[in-house]
C-alpha positions as CSV (number, residue, x, y, z in Angstrom):
1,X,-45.1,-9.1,-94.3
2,X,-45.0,-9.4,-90.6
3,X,-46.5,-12.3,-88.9
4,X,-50.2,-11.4,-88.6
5,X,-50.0,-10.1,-92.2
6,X,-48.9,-13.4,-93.7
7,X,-51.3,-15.4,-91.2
8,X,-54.1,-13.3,-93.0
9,X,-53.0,-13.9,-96.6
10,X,-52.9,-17.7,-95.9
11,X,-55.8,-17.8,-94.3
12,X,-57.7,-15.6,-96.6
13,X,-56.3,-17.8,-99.3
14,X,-57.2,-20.8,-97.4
15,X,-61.2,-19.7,-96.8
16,X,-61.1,-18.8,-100.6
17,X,-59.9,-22.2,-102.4
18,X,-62.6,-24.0,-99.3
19,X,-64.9,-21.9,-101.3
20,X,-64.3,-23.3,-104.7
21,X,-64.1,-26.7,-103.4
22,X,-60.2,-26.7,-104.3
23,X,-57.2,-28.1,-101.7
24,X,-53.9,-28.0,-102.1
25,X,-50.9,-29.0,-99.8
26,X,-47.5,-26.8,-99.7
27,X,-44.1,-27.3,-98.6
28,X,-42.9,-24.0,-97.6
29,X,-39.4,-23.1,-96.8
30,X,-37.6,-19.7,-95.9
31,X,-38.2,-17.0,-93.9
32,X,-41.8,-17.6,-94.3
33,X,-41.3,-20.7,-92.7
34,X,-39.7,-19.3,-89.9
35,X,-41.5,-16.6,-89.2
36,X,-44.6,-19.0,-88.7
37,X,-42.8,-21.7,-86.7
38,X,-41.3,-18.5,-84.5
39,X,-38.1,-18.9,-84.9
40,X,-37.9,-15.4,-86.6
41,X,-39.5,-12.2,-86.0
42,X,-38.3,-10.8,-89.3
43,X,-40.8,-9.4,-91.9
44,X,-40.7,-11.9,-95.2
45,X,-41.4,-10.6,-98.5
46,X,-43.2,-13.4,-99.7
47,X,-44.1,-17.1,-99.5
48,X,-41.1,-19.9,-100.3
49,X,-43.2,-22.6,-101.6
50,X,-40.6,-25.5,-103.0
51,X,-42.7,-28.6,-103.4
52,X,-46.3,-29.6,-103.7
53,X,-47.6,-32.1,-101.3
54,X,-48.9,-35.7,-102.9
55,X,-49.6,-38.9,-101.3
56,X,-46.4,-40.6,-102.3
57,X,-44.2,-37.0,-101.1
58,X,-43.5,-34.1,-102.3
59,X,-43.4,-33.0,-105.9
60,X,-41.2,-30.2,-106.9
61,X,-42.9,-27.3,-107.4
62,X,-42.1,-25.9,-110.5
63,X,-45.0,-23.5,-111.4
64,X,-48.0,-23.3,-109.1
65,X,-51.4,-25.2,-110.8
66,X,-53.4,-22.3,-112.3
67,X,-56.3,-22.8,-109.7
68,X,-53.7,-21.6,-107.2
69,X,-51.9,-19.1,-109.1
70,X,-55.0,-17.4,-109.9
71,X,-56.2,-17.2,-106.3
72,X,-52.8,-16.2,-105.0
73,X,-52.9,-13.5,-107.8
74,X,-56.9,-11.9,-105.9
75,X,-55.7,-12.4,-102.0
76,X,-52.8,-10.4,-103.3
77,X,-54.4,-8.0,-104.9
78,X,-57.2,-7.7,-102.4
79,X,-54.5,-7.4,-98.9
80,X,-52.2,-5.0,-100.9
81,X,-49.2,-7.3,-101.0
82,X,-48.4,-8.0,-104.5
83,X,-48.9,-10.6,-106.9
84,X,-46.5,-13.3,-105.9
85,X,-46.2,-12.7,-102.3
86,X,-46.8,-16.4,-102.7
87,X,-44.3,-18.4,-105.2
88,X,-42.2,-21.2,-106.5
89,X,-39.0,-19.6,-105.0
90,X,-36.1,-22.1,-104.6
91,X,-38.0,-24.7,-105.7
92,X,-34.7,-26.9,-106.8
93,X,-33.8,-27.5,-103.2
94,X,-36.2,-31.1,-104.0
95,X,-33.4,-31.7,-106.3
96,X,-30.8,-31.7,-104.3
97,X,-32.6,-33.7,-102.0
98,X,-34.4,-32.9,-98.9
99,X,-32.7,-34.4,-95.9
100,X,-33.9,-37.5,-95.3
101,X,-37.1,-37.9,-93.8
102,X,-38.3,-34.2,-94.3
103,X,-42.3,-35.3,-95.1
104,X,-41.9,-37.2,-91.8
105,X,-40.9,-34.1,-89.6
106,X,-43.2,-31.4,-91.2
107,X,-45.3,-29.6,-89.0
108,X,-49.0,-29.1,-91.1
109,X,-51.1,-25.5,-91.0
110,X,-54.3,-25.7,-92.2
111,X,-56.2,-22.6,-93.2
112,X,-59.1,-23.7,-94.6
113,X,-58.7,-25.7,-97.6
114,X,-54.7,-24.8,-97.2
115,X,-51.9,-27.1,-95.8
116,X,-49.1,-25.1,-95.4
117,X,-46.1,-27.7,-94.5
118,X,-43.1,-26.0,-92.5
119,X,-40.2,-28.5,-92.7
120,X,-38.5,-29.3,-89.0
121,X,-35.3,-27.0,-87.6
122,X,-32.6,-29.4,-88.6
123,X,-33.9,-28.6,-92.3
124,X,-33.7,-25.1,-92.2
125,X,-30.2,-25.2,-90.9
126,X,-29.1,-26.9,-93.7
127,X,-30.9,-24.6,-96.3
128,X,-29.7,-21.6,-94.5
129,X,-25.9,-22.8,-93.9
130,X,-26.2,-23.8,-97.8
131,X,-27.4,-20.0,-98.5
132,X,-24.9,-18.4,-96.7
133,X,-21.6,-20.0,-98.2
134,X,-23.5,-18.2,-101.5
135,X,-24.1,-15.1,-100.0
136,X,-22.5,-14.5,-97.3
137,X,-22.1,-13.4,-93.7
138,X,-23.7,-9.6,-93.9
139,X,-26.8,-11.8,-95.5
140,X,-30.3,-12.6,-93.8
141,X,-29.7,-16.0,-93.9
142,X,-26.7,-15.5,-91.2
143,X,-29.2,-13.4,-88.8
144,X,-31.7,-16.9,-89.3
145,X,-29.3,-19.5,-88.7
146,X,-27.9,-17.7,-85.3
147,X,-32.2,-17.3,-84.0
148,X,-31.9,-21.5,-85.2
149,X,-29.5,-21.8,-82.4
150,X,-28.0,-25.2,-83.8
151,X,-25.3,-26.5,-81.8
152,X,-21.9,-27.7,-83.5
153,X,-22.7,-31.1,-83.9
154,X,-26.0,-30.0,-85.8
155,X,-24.1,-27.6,-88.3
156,X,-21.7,-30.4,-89.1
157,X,-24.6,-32.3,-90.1
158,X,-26.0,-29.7,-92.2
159,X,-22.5,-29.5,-93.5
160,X,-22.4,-33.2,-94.9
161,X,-25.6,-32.6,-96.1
162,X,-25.2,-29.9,-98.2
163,X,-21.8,-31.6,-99.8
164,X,-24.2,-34.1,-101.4
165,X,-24.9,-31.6,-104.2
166,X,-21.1,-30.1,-104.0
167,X,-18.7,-32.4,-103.2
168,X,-15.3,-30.1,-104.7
169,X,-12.7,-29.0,-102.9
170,X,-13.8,-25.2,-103.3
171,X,-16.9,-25.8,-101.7
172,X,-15.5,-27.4,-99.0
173,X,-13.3,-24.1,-98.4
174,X,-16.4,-22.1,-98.8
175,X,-18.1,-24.3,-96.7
176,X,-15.7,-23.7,-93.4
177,X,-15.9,-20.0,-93.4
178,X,-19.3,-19.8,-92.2
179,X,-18.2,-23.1,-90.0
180,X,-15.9,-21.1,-88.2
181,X,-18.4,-17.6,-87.3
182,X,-19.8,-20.7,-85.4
183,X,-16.8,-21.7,-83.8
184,X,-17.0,-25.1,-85.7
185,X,-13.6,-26.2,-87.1
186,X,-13.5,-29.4,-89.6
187,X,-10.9,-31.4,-90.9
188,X,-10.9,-32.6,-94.7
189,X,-12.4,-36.3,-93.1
190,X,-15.0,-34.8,-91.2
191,X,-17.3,-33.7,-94.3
């Protein structure tokens, strides 16, 4: 979906769950996310939703509640774009921990009875340096974290970050490849 396509499906969403009284808030990562804040001009295939938003945070998102699932399921099959263009993709990123103070940074969407949540740039460079040590350089996620534009000092932040969940020594060797298409060079102290 290009931009204006994916405004439309949230929105249409959005209008539809106002009409059956329903409300629901979403924490929304990925190229999605991007896309929306304008970081990206990339079409996304669907919707990255990893946590559901509650007054005490976010709660991982597992399944979506039927209500939404089943709405999801009738803007999808009404705009022609699929079934799940809207889903629990990489919903374990909560547990690994979002960097701290993630709900604090979030910029809020609302489309109707919809909040879409979209997770500040330092977050995203952390997901998307995490995704390319797994799939590498010739990946989207490369082509994402250059339109980021972090700066060294912010991708050796999203480095310590994502050696919370790994700590080994093969991840950190994973870990400076992408490092160094950045020009960022680190010792073994420095993550």
């Amino acid at each position: 979906m290009e931009r204006e396509r994916l405004e439309e499906a949230l929105e249409t969403l959005g209008d539809l769950l106002a009409e059956r009284g329903q409300n629901v808030g979403l924490l929304v990562v990925g190229g999605s996310s991007l896309l929306l804040l304008g970081y990206v001009e990339r079409p996304t295939a669907d919707v990255d939703v990893v946590g559901l938003a509650s007054p005490t945070g976010y709660v991982k998102a597992d399944r979506l509640p039927q209500f939404l699932a089943d709405a999801v399921g009738e803007v999808g099959r009404a705009l022609g774009v699929g079934d799940r263009w809207l889903n629990v993709g990489p919903a374990a990123l909560i547990d690994f921990d979002l960097p701290g103070g993630t709900a604090d940074r979030v910029t809020v969407r609302r489309y109707g009875s919809l909040e879409v949540h979209l997770p500040a740039r330092e977050d995203p460079i952390c997901f998307k340096l995490d995704a390319l040590v797994d799939q590498g350089p010739r990946s989207k996620h490369m082509d994402d974290l250059r339109a980021l534009g972090p700066s060294p000092d912010e991708l050796v932040t999203a480095a310590q970050r994502t050696r919370t969940h790994d700590p080994s020594v093969g991840f950190l060797g994973e870990l400076r490849e992408p490092l160094a298409l950045f020009e960022v060079v680190v010792g073994d102290g420095d993550l």
